[in-house]
Structure formats: structure tokens, C-alpha cells
Backbone as numpy.savetxt, mean C-alpha at the origin, in Angstrom:
# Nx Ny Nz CAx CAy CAz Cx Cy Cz
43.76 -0.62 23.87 43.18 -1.81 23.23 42.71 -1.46 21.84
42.99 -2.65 20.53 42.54 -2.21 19.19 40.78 -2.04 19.87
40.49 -1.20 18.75 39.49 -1.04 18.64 38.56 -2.52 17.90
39.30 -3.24 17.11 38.83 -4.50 16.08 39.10 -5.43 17.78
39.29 -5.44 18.67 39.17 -6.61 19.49 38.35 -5.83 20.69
37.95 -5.10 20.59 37.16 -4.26 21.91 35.93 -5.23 22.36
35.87 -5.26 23.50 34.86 -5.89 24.20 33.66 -5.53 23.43
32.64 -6.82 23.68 31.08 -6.27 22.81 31.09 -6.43 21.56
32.19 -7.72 20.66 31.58 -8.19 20.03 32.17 -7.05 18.52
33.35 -5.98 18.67 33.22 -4.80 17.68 34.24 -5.48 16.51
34.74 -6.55 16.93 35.16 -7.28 16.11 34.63 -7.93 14.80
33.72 -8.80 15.36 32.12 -9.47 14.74 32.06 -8.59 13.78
31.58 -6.92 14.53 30.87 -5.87 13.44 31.50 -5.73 12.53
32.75 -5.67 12.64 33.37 -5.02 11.76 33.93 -5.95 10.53
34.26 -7.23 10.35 34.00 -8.46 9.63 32.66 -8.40 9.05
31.62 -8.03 9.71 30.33 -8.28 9.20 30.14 -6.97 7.98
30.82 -5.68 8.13 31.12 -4.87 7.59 32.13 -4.89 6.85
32.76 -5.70 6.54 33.82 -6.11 5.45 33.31 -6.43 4.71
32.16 -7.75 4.88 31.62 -9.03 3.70 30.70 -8.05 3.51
30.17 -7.62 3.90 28.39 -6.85 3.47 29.28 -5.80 2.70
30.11 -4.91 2.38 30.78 -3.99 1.45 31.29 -4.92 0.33
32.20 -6.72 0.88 32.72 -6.68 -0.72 31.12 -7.46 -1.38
30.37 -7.90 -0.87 29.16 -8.27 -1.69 28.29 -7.05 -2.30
28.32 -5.88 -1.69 28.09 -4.68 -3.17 28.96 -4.42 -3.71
30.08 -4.31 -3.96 30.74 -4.14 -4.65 31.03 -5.46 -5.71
30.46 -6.80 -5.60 30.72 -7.78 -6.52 29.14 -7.79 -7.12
28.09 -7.25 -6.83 26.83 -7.32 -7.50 26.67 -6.65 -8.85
25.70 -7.44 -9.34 25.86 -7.06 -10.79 25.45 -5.38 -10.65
25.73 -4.77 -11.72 25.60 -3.50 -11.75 23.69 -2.71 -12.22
23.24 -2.34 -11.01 21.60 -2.14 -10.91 21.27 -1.53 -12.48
20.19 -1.71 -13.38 20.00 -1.32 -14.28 18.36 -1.36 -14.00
17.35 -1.00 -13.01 16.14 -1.59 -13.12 15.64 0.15 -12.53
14.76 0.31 -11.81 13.91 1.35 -11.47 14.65 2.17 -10.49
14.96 3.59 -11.26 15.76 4.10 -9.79 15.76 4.49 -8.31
17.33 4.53 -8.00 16.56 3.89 -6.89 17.34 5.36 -5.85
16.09 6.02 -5.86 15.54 7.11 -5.51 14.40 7.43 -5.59
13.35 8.36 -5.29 12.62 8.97 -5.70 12.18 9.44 -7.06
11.42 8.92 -7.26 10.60 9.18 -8.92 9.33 9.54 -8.74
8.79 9.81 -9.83 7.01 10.61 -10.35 6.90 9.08 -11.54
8.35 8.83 -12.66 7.45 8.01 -13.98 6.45 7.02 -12.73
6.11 5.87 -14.05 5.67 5.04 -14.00 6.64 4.33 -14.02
6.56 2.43 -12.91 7.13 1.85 -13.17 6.18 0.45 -12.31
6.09 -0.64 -13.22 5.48 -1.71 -12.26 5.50 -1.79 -11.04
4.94 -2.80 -10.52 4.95 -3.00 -8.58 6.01 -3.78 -8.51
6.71 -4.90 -9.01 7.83 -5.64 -8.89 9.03 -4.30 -9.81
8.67 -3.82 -10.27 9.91 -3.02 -10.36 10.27 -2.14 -9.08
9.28 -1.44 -8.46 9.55 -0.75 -7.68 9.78 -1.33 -6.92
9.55 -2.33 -5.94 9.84 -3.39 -5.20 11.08 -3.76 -5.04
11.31 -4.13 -6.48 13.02 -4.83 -6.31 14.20 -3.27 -6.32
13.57 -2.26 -6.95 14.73 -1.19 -6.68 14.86 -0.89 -5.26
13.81 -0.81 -4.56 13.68 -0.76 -3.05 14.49 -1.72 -1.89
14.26 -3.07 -2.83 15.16 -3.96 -2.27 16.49 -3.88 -2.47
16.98 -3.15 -3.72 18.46 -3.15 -4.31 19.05 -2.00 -2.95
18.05 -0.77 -2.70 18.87 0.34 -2.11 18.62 -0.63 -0.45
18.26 -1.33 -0.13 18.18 -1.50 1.05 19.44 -2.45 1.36
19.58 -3.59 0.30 21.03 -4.42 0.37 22.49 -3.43 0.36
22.17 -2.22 -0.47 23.30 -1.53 -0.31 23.63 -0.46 0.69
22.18 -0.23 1.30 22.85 0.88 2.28 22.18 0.24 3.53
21.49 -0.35 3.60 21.25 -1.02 4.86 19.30 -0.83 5.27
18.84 -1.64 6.22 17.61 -1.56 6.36 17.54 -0.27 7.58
18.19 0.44 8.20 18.03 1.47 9.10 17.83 2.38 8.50
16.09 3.44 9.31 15.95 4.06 8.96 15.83 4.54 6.87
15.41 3.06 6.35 15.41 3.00 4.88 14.59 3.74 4.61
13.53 3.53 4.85 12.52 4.81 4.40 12.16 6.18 3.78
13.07 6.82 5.16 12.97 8.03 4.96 14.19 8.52 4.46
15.21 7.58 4.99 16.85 7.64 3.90 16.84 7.89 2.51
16.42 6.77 1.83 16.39 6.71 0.69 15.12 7.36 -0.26
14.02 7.59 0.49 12.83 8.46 -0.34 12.31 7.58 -1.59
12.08 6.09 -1.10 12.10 5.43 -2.13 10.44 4.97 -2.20
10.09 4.69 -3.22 8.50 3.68 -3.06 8.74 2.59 -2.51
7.83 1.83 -1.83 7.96 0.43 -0.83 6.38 0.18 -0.38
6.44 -1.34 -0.91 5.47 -1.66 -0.77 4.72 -1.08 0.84
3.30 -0.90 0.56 2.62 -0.40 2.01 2.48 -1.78 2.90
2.49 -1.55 4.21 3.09 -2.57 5.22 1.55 -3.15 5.68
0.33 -2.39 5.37 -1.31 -3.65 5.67 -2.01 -3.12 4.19
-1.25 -2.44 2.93 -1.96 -2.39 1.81 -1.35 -2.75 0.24
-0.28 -3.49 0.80 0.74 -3.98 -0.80 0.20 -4.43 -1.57
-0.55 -5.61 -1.21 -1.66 -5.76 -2.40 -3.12 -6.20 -1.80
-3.19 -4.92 -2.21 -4.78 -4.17 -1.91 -6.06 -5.18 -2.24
-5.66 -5.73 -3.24 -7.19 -6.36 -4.42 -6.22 -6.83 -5.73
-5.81 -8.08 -5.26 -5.42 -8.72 -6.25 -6.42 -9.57 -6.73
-7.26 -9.90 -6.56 -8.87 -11.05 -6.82 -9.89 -10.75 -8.00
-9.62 -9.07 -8.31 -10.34 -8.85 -8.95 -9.92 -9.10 -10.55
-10.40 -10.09 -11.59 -10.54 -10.32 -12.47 -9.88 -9.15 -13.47
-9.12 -9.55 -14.09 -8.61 -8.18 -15.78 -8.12 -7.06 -14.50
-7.76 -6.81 -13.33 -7.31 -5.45 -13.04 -6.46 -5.87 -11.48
-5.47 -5.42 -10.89 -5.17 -5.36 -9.53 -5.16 -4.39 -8.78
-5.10 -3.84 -7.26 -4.60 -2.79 -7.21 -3.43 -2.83 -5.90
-2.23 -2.45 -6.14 -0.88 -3.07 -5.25 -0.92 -1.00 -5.10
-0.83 -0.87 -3.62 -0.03 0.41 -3.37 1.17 0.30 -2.52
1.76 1.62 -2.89 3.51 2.16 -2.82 3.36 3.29 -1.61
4.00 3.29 -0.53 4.33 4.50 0.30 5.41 5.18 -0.33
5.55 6.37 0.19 6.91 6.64 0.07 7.08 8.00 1.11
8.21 8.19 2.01 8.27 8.90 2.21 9.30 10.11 2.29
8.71 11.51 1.94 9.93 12.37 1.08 10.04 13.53 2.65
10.19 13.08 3.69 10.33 14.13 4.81 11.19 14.32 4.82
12.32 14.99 5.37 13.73 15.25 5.62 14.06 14.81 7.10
15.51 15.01 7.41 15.97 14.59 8.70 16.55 16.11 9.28
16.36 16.47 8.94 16.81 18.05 9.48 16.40 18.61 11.19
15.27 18.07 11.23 14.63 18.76 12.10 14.98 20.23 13.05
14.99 20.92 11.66 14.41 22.03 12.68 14.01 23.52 12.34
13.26 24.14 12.71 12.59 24.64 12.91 12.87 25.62 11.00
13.99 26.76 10.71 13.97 27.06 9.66 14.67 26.22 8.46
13.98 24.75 8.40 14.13 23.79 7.21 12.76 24.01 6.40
13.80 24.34 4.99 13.45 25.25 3.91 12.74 23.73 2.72
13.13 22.32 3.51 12.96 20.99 2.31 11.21 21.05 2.73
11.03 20.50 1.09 9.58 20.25 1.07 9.56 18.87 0.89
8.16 18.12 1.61 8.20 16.71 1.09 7.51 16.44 2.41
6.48 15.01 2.09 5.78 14.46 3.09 5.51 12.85 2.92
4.20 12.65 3.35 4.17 11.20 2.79 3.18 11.13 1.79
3.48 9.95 0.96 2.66 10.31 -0.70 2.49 8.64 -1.03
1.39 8.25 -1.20 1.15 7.29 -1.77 0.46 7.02 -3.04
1.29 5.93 -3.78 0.42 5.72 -5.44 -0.13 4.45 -5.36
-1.24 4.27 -5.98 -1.69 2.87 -6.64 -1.53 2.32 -7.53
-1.59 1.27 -7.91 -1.38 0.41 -9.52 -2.29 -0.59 -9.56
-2.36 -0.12 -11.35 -2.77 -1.06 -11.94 -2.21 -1.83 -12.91
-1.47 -2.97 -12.72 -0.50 -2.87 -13.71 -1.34 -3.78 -15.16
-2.06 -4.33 -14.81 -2.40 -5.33 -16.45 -3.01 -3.77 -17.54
-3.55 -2.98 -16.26 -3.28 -1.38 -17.48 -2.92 -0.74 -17.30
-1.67 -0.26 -16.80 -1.21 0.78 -16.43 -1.76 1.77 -15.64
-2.71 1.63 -15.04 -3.50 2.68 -14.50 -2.67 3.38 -12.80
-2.49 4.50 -12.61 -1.97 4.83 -11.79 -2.25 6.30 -11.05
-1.82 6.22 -9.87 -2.54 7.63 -9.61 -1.61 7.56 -8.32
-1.17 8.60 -7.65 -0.67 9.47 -6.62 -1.59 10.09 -5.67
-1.16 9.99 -4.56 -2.24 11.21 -3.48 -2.06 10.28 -2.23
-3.63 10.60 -1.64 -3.63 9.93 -0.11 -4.22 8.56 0.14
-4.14 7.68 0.58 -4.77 6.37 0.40 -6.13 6.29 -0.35
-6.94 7.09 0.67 -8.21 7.14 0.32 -8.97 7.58 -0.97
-8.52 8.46 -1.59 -8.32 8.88 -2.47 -8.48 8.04 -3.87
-6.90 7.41 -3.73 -6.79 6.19 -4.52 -7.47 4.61 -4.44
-7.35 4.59 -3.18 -8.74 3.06 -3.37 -9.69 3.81 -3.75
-10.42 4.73 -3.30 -11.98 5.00 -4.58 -11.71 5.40 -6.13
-10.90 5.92 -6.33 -10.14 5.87 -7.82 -10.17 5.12 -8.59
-9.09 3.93 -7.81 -9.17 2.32 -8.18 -10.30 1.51 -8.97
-11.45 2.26 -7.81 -12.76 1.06 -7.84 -13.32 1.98 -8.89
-13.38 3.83 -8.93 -13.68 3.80 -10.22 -13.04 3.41 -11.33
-12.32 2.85 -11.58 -11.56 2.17 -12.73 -11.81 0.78 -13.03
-11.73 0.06 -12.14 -12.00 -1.48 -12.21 -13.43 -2.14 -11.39
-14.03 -1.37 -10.73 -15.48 -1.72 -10.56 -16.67 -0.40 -11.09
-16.60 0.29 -11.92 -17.26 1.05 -12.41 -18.70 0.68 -11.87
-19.71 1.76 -11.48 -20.68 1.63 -11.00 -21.11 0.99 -9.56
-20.06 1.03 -8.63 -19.61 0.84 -7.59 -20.27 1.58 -6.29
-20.48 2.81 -6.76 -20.70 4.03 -6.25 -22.69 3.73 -5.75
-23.11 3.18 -6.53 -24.57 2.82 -6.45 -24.64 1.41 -5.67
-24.03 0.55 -4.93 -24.38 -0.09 -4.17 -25.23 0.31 -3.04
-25.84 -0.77 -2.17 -26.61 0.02 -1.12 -25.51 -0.46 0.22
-25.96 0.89 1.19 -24.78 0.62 2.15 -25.14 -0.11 3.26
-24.40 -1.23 3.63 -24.84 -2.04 4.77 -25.00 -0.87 6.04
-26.21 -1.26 6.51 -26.26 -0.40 7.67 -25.46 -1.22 8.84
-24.75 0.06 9.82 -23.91 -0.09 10.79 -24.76 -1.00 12.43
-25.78 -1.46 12.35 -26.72 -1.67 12.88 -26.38 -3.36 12.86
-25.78 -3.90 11.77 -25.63 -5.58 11.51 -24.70 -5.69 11.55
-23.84 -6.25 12.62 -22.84 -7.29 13.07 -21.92 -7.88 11.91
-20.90 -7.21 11.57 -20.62 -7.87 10.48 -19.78 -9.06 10.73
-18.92 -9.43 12.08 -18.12 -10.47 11.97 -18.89 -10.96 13.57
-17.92 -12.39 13.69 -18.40 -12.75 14.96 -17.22 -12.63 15.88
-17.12 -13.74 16.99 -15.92 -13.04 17.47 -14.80 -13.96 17.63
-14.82 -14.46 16.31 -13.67 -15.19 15.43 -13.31 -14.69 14.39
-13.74 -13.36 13.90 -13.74 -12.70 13.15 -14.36 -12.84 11.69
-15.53 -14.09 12.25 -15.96 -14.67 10.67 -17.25 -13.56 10.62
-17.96 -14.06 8.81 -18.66 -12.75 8.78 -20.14 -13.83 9.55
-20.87 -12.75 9.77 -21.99 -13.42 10.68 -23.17 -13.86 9.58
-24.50 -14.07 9.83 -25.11 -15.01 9.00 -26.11 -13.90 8.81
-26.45 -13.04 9.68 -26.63 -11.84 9.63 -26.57 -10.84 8.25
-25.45 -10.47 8.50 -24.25 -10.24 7.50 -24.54 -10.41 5.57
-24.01 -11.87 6.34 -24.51 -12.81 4.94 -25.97 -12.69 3.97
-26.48 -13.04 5.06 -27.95 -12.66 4.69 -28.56 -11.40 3.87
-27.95 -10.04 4.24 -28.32 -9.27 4.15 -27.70 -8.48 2.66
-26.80 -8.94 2.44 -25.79 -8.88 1.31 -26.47 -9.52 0.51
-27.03 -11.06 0.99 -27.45 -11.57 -0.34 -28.72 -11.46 -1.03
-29.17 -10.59 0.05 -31.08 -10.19 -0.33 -30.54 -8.60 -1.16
-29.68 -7.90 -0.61 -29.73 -6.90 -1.39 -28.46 -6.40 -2.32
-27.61 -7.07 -2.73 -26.64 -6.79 -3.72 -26.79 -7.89 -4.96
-27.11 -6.81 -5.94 -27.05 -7.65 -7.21 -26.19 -8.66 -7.05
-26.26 -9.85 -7.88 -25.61 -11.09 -8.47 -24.08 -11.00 -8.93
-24.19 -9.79 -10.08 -22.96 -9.38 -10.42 -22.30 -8.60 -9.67
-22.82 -8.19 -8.37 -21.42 -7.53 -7.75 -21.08 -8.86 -6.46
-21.67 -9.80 -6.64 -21.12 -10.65 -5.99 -19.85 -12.10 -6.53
-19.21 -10.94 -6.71 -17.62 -11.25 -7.86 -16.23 -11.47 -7.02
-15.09 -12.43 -7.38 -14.25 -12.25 -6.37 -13.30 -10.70 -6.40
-13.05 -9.91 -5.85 -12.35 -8.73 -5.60 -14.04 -7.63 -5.69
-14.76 -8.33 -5.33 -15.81 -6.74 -5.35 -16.47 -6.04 -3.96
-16.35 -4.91 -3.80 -16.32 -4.33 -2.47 -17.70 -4.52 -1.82
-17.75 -3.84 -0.45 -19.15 -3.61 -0.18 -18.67 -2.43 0.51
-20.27 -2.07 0.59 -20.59 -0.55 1.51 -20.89 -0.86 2.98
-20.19 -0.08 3.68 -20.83 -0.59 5.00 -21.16 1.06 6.20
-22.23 1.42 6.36 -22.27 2.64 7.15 -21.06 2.37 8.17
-20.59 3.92 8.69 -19.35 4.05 9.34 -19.69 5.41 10.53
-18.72 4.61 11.67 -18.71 6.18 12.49 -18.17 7.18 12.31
-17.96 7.83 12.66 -17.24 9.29 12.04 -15.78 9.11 12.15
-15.43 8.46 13.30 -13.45 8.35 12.99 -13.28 6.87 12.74
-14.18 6.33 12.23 -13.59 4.77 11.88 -13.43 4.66 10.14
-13.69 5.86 9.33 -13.93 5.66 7.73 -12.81 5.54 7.22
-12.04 4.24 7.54 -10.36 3.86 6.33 -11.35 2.85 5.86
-10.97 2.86 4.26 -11.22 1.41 3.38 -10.67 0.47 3.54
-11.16 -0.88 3.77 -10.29 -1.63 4.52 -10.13 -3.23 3.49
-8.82 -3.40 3.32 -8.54 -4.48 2.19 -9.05 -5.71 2.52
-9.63 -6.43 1.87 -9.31 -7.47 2.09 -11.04 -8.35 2.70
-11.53 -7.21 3.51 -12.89 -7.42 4.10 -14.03 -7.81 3.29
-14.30 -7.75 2.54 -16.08 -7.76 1.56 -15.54 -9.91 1.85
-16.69 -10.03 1.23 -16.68 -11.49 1.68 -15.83 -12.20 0.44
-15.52 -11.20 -0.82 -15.33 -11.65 -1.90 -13.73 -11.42 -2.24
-13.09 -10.91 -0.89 -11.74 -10.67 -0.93 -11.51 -9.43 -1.46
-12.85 -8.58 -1.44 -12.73 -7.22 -1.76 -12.56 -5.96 -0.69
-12.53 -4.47 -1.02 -12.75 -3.62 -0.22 -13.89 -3.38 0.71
-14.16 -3.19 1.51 -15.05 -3.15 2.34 -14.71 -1.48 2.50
-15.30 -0.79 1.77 -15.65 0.71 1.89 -16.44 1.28 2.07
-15.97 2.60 2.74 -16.61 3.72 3.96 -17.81 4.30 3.11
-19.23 4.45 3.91 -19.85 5.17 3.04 -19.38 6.63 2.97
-18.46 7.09 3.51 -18.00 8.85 3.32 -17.64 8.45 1.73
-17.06 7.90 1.06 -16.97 7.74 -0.09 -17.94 8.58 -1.13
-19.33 7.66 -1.32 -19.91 8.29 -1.68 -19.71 9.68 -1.93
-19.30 10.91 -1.07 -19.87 12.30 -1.42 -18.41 12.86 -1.56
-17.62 12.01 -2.80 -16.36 12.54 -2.88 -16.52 12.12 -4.77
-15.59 13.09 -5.10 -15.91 13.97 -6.99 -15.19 12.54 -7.42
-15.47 11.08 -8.68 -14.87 10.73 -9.05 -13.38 11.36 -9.81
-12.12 10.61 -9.28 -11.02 11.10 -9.94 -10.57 11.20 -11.65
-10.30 11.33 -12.30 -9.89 11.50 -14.17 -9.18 10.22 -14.13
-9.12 9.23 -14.87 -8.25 8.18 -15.49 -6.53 8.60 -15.45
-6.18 7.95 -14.85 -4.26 8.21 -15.57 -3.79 6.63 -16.00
């Protein structure tokens, strides 16, 4: 039996693998952010759409770690877009190999950058890292908030914030950090400290007090 009429449809595939080859081959010719692995700088919609270019051409399986490309993060793409004059959109990427095994000589792990694009501001490393980075860059003086103690209920169990909550924020955080994209402090248990997007009431970070006792990063 041909193989193009084999039970299961291998027909289908293979038509479907005709049109999906002549449509890269009729696309305009990529001229935007390469699309591989890089260090420059390049916007969040640049990197985005090169990500999208290598995924139309070689397929969404296993894209990731295939291609070693930046891609938007899957609960942190855009981190703090709210905040006034600055954003911050982060990029995964991951540079592991497929080798697996034991004397593989490739280096490479997972590496994430942040952006800022209305200034270019950018930085590489581990999540955490870079959201406090961030906030030293675009909330300067951040670091001196007072930290909600872990003691007040911050949501209910609709996940709204409680009145509690509310209350307590508004007796003790200055005026001006009550801005849209501006974080709060909130005491933390020992394995719960990720910064978490999106939480402060103001559509800001809701960050770990471990923060605090970490060296502000240098500007890039």
C-alpha cells in the first residue's frame, strides 16, 4: 500500500505538508530580529515577531528549546505595562541542548531578559533579579516602602483584595506611591518569595520582602 493513502489519515499529513512548505517558501524574505539566539538589544515586538517567523517555518514542536529563541514569558510577557513613561515586558529563552547525555560538552540553560522599551533599559539574568532591577529603574525609591505584614488577608475568596487590605495600604503608603503600575511589599514565607505581576491594587508588582536585602543592579 502507498504510503500517501495509508490508513490514519497519512494522506491529509502529507498535503498538509505540501501547503505549509510552499507558504515558506512564498513568504516575504525575514529581514527583522534574528531568528536565533542573540545577546544585542532588540524591542519586545521585535523579538516576538522573529519568534513567530521561526515558529511558522519550522513548526510549533518542541520550539523552544529547538530554536534557542527569546519568547515572550507564558504568566510574565507583560509584567507592568501601567506604569506611566516606562514598561516592563520579559523574554525566556531557552539555550539547553537535546543531547542528553551524560559527556555533553554544550553549555546553556534558561536565561531571562527584561525591557524597557520607551528607554531602552534592559538587563539579562533570573526573573527575580530583573523585576527588582526594573523597579530600580522606573520606581526609584521603592525599596523604602513599608512591608504589608503577612498577618492581613490580602484577597477574599473571590480573589478580591479585602477591606482589610485596603485599609491598611491606605493608612500607610504615601499618596504618591499610590500610582497605576506601583508595587507593594508584602511579608512572605520562606518558599512562597516570586514577585508576582499584576497583584498591588494598582496593577503593579506585589513584591517579596526578600527583596529588600539584595545589592541594587547598575543601569543598562
Amino acid at each position: 500500500m502507498n504510503a500517501r493513502t495509508a490508513p490514519g489519515g497519512q494522506l491529509v499529513f502529507d498535503l498538509d505538508a505540501m501547503i505549509h512548505e510552499a507558504d515558506v517558501q512564498q513568504a516575504p524574505a525575514w529581514e527583522g530580529a534574528p531568528l536565533h539566539f542573540t545577546t544585542d538589544y532588540y524591542a519586545p515586538d521585535d523579538l516576538t515577531a522573529a519568534f513567530e517567523r521561526w515558529v511558522f517555518e519550522h513548526g510549533n514542536f518542541g520550539c523552544l528549546q529547538r530554536s534557542h529563541m527569546w519568547h515572550p514569558g507564558y504568566t510574565t510577557a507583560e509584567a507592568n505595562t501601567a506604569t506611566v513613561g516606562h514598561e516592563l515586558r520579559i523574554f525566556d529563552v531557552d539555550l539547553r541542548c537535546t543531547h542528553y547525555r551524560e559527556d555533553c560538552s554544550c553549555v546553556g540553560g534558561l536565561l531571562t531578559r527584561g525591557i524597557c522599551a520607551p528607554c531602552r533599559w534592559h538587563l539579562d539574568g533570573n526573573e527575580a533579579t530583573i523585576v527588582e532591577a526594573w523597579h530600580d529603574h522606573a520606581w526609584p525609591g521603592w525599596r523604602t516602602l513599608p512591608v504589608i505584614p503577612a498577618s492581613i488577608a490580602k484577597t477574599d475568596d473571590q480573589n478580591r483584595p479585602t477591606k482589610k487590605y485596603r485599609a491598611w495600604i491606605d493608612e500607610h503608603y504615601p499618596a504618591e506611591w499610590q500610582l497605576p503600575g506601583a508595587p507593594v511589599i508584602t511579608e512572605r514565607q520562606p518558599y512562597g518569595t516570586r514577585h508576582v505581576p499584576g497583584r498591588s491594587p494598582w496593577q503593579g508588582f506585589d513584591l517579596s520582602h526578600t527583596a529588600l536585602t539584595t545589592e541594587p543592579q547598575e543601569e543598562s
